[in-house]
N, C-alpha and C positions, 0 to 999 in steps of 0.2 A: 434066596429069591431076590431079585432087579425090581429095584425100584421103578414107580411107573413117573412116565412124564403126558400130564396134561394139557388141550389146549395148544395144543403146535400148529402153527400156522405154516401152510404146505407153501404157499408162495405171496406174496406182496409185492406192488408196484411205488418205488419214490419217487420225485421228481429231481432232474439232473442238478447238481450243482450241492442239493441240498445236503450239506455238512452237518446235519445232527441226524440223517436217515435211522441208526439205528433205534434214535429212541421213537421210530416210528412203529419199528417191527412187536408187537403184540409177544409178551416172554411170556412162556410156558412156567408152571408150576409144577412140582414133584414131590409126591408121597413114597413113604421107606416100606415094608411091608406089615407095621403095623399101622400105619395108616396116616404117620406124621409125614408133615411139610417137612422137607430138606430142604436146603439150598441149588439153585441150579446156576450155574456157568456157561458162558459163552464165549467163543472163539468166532470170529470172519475171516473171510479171504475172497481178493476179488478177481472176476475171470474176465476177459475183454470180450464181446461179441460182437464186434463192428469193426470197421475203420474209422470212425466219429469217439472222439473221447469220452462222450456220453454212452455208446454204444457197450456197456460195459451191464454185471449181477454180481451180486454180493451173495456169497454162499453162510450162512451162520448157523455152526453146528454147538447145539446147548446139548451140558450134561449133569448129570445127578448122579451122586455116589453116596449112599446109606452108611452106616456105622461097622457095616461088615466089609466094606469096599467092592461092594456089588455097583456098578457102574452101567446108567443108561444114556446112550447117545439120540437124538435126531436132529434136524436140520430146517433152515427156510430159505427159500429161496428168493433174496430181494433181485428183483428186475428193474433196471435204472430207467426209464424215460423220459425223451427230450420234446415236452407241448409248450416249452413257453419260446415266443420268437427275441431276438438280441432287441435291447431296447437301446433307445438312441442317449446319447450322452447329453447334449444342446442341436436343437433345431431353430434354423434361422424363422424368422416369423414372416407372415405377410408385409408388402412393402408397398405402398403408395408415392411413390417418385413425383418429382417435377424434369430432371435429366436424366438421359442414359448414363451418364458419367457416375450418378448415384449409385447405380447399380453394383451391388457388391456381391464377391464370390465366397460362398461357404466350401468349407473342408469337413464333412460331419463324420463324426465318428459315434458307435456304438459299439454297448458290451454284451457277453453272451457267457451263460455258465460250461459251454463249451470249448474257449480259449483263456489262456494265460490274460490276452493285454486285450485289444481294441479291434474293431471291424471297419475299415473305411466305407462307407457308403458309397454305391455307385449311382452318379445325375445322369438322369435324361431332361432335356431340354422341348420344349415347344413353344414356337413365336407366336405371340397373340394380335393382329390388327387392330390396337387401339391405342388412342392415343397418336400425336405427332412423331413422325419418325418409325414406327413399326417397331419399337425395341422391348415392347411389352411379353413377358414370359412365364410359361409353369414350368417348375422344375420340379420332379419327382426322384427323391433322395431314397433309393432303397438297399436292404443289407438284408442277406439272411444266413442262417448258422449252418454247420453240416449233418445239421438233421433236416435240413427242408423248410425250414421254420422261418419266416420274412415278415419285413416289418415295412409299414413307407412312411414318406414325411411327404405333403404338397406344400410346396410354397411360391404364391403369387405374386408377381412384381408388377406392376399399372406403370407404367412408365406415359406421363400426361403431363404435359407444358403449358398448363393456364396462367402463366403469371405473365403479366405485359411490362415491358422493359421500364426502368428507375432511370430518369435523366441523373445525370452525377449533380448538375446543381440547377437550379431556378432561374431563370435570368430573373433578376428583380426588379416588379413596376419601378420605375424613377421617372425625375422632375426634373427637366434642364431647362435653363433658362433663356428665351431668344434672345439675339445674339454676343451672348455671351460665349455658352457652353457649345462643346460640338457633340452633335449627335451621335454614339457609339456605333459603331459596325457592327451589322449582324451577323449571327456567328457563320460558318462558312465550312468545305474542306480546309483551306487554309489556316483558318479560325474556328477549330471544330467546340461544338459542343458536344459531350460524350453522351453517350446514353449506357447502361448496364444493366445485360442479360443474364437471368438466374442461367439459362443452358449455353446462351449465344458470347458469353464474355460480352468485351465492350467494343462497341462500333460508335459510329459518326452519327449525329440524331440529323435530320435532312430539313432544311428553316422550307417555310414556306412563302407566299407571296404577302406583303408587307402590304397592309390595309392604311389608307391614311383617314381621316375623318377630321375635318372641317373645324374649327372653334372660334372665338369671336375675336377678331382683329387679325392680329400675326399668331394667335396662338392656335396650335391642333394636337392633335390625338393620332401616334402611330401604333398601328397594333400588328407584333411579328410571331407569329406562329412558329412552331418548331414539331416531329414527327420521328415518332423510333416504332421500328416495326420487327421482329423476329423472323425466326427463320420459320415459325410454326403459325407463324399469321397474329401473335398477338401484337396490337398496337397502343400507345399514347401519345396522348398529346400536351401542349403547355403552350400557354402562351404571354408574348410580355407586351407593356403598356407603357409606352414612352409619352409623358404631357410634356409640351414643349409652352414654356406662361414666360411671359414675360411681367416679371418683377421688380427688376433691377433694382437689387440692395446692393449695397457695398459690400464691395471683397475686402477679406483679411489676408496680410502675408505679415507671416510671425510665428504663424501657426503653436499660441501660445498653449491647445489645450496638447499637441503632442510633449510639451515640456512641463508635463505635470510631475511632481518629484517627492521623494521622500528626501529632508535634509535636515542639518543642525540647527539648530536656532540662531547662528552666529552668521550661518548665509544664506537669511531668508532677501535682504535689501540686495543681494548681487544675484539674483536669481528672479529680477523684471525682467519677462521677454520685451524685445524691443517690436511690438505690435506697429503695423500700419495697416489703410487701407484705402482702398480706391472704388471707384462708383464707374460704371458704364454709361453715366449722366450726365455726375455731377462730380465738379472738379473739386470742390470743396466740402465732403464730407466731414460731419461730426463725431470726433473718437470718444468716448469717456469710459473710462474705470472707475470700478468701485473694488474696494476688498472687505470684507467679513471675515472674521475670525470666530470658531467656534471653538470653544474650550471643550477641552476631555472629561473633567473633573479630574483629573491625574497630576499638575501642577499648569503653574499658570506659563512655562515652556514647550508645554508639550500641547498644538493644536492644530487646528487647520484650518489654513490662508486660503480662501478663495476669492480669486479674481476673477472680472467680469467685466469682460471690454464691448462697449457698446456701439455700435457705427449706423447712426442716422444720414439720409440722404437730404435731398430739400425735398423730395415727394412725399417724405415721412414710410421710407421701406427703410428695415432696419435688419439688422442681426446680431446677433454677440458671438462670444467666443471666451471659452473659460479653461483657467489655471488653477487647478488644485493641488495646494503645497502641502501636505504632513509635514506639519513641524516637529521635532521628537527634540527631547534634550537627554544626551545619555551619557556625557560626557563628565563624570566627576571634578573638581576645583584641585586645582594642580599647584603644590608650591613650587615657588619662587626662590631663587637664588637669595642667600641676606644681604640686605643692602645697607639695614641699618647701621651705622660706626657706633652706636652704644650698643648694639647685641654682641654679647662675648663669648667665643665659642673656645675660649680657653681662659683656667684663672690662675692668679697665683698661690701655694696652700698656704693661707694667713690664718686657717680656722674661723673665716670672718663668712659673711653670707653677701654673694651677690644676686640684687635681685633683678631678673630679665621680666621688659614685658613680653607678653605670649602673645601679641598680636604680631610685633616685630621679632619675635623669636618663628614665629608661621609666618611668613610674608606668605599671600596666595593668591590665586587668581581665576576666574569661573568664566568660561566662554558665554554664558547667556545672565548668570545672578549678578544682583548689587550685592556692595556690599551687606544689607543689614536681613538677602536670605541665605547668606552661608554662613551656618552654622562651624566653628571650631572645637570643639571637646577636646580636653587632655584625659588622659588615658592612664597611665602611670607614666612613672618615672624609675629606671633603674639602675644601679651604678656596679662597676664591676667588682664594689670594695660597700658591700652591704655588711651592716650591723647583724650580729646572728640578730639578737629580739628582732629588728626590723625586715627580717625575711618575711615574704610573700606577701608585704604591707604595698597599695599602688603607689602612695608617697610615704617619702621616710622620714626624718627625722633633719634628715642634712639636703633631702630637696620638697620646700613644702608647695604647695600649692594655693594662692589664697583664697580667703573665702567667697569674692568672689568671681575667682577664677582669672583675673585680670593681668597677676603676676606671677613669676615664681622663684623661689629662693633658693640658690643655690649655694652649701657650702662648700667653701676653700677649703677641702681637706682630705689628705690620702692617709691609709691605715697604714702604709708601709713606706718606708723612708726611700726617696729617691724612686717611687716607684708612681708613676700614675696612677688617675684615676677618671676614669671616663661616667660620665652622669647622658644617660640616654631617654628623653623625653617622646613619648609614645603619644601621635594623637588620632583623632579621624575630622578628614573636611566633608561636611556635607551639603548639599547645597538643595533645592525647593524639589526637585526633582525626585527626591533621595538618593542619586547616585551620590557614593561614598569611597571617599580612598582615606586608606593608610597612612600617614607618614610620621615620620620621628626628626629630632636632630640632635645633635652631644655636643656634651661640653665637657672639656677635658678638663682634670684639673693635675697642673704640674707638678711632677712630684719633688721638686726643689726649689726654690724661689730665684735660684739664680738662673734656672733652666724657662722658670714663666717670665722673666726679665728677656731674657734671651730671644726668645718667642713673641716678645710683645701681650703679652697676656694682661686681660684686668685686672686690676687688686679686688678683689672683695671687701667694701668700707661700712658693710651693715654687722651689729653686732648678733643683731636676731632677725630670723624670717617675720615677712612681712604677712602677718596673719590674715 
C-alpha cells in the first residue's frame, strides 16, 4: 500500500525576481500506511511561458516513499508574475534656477527584476512660460519593463532671473581739495565701470548726468550716478559723492608711511626718510617729528619706532604722516678674529700652565649689545690627548677654568713624544635678545720644544693653574 501525501497545493502565484519562491510554496506532508509521518522530497523545473524573462512556472514535483519502497509522487504548480514596475535608481529633484545655463541634463536610469543590468529612462520635454526668457520646463522621465509595468519621475525646472546686476566695485565718496586736487573722470566706455550679471556676465554699467549742488564759497557737492540694467529687466543703481573743501594743509612728498619696514637694530638711524613738504599757501610750512618707541617686553632690541611727521601751515591746517619701524634683533654676537699679542694659540711642552684671559681669548662683537649685555660662558674644554680618569670631565686637570671664569689655565704638555697636542675651548655668546652662537678656539701645544721654538710658540711660566 502507497503512502498518502497531504495538503498539496494545486497551483500558486510568486512575484518575479523573487530568489527564495520556493520557500513560498506550502510542502505537503506524508503518512506510511500505518499511519506514520515520512519524509517528503522535492524536485523543480522550470518552463518559459512568454517572451518576457518573467514570463516563465515552476513545476515542483514532491515524493514519499515508505519502508517498503512504496513511492508517492504529485506536484505544484508555481506561476511567476511580473506587478511590480522597474524602479528608478536616482531621480533629479525639482530645481529653482536663476539662468538657463543652470539648467542641467539627467541620464536616469532604473532596475527591474526582469533584466540583467539597467533600463534607461525615456524624457519628454514641455516649455513652461514663466519666468524671463521662456527656458522654464517639465520633464517626464519614464521606463517600463516587458511586462507592461511603468514607472514616471516629474521634474520641474523654474528658470527666474530676479537678481539685479553687482557693480564690480563702488566708486568711493571722496574729498578733494580746491585747487589743489583734480577732479576724477567719470567712468565712461572708455573708462568703463563694469557691472556683473548672475545670467548676463559682465557689461559696461551706463553713468548718468552729474548733479552739481552748491556749497559755501568755492566749495560744492558733485553727485555721479551710475545704472546696470539686464537683459530680463532687473536694474541698479549707485551713486558717488565727490566734496570738493578747500582746506589747504600741506602736502608731504617722502611718502614716509610707504617706507614702513621691518629691520635690524643696527639700521634703524640709516632708514630716516627724507620727509618734506609744501602748502598751496604758505611758502613756509612747519615740519616736526617725533618718534616713540614701544617695547615688546622681549628685550630692550627688539621694538617699534614710530615716526610722526607733522606739517603746520600759518592758517593752522595741518597733517601728519607716519613711519613704522619693527625693530627685531636676531642676530647673535659674532667673534672676532685675535688680536691680542698675549693670546697664545700655540705653547711650548714645558709641563708648566699658561694662563689666557678668556675675554681676549673670545674677542666678539654684537651688531645692537654693549659690552656688559653679552653674556660669554665657557663650556668645556677638550684636548685630543685626555687623561683616561679625566674623560668626560668639561675641564680637566691640564685645562682649568677659574673660579671666576675670568681666566684659563692651560698646560704645556703632550702624552706622546714629539706628537701634539691641541686643547679646544667650547663656548656660547649670548647677547639680551637671546640669540646664541657656538664658538670654540685651540691651542696647540707642541710636541717638541724645538718645533714650539720654531713656531714662535709661548712658553708656559706658571707652575699651577690659576684657581
Amino acid at each position: 500500500m502507497k503512502p498518502e501525501l497531504h495538503d498539496v497545493v494545486d497551483t500558486i502565484t510568486v512575484e518575479c525576481g523573487d530568489s527564495d519562491w520556493l520557500s513560498k510554496v506550502p510542502k505537503p506532508h506524508a503518512t506510511d500506511r500505518a499511519g506514520h509521518f515520512i519524509e517528503v522530497s522535492d524536485r523543480s523545473s522550470e518552463e518559459s511561458t512568454g517572451d518576457c524573462s518573467c514570463d516563465k512556472q515552476y513545476i515542483v514535483v514532491w515524493s514519499a516513499t515508505d519502508d517498503c519502497s512504496n513511492t508517492i509522487t504529485a506536484s505544484t504548480t508555481v506561476v511567476v508574475d511580473d506587478t511590480v514596475p522597474p524602479a528608478f535608481t536616482c531621480v533629479p529633484d525639482d530645481l529653482y534656477v536663476q539662468c538657463a545655463a543652470e539648467k542641467t541634463d539627467a541620464t536616469v536610469y532604473a532596475t527591474d527584476a526582469s533584466v540583467a543590468g539597467t533600463i534607461e529612462a525615456t524624457v519628454s520635454h514641455v516649455d513652461l512660460d514663466i519666468g524671463c526668457g521662456g527656458n522654464s520646463v517639465v520633464r517626464t522621465y519614464r521606463v517600463s519593463d516587458c511586462s507592461g509595468n511603468e514607472n514616471t519621475h516629474v521634474q520641474t525646472i523654474i528658470v527666474k532671473d530676479d537678481q539685479v546686476p553687482q557693480f564690480s566695485r563702488k566708486p568711493a565718496d571722496i574729498e578733494v581739495e580746491c585747487g589743489c586736487d583734480t577732479v576724477p573722470p567719470q567712468y565712461s566706455d572708455a573708462r568703463p565701470l563694469k557691472a556683473i550679471d548672475n545670467c548676463d556676465s559682465v557689461f559696461n554699467a551706463v553713468p548718468g548726468a552729474e548733479e552739481t549742488i552748491p556749497g559755501e564759497g568755492s566749495e560744492y557737492k558733485l553727485v555721479r550716478s551710475y545704472s546696470a540694467t539686464d537683459s530680463c529687466g532687473n536694474g541698479a543703481e549707485i551713486f558717488q559723492t565727490i566734496s570738493v573743501v578747500d582746506n589747504k594743509a600741506p602736502t608731504f612728498h617722502g611718502c614716509a608711511d610707504a617706507q614702513n619696514a621691518e629691520l635690524a637694530c643696527d639700521q634703524v638711524s640709516s632708514n630716516a626718510p627724507d620727509v618734506s613738504i609744501s602748502d598751496e599757501c604758505d611758502e613756509s610750512p612747519d615740519l616736526t617729528m617725533t618718534e616713540v618707541v614701544s617695547n615688546n617686553d622681549v628685550c630692550a632690541n627688539s621694538y617699534t619706532l614710530t615716526r610722526t611727521w607733522t606739517a603746520t601751515d600759518a592758517s593752522g591746517n595741518s597733517d601728519t604722516t607716519v613711519q613704522v619701524l619693527t625693530v627685531y634683533d636676531t642676530e647673535a654676537p659674532q667673534l672676532l678674529p685675535l688680536s691680542d699679542p698675549d693670546v697664545a694659540t700655540c705653547l711650548s711642552p714645558n709641563d708648566k700652565f699658561y694662563v689666557e684671559d678668556v675675554a681676549s681669548l673670545f674677542p666678539w662683537f654684537d651688531n645692537c649689545d654693549s659690552d656688559e649685555n653679552v653674556e660669554l660662558e665657557l663650556l668645556s674644554c677638550n684636548s685630543t690627548e685626555v687623561a683616561y680618569d679625566q674623560q668626560g670631565l668639561a675641564f680637566t686637570d691640564d685645562c682649568v677654568l677659574s673660579a671666576d671664569k675670568s681666566s684659563i689655565s692651560i698646560r704645556g704638555e703632550v702624552n706622546h713624544e714629539s706628537a701634539d697636542r691641541t686643547y679646544t675651548i667650547y663656548a656660547t655668546l649670548s647677547d639680551s635678545c637671546g640669540n646664541q652662537r657656538s664658538v670654540s678656539q685651540s691651542v696647540t701645544v707642541k710636541g717638541t720644544v724645538a718645533a714650539a721654538a720654531e713656531a714662535g710658540c709661548a712658553v708656559p711660566d706658571q707652575e699651577s693653574a690659576t684657581a
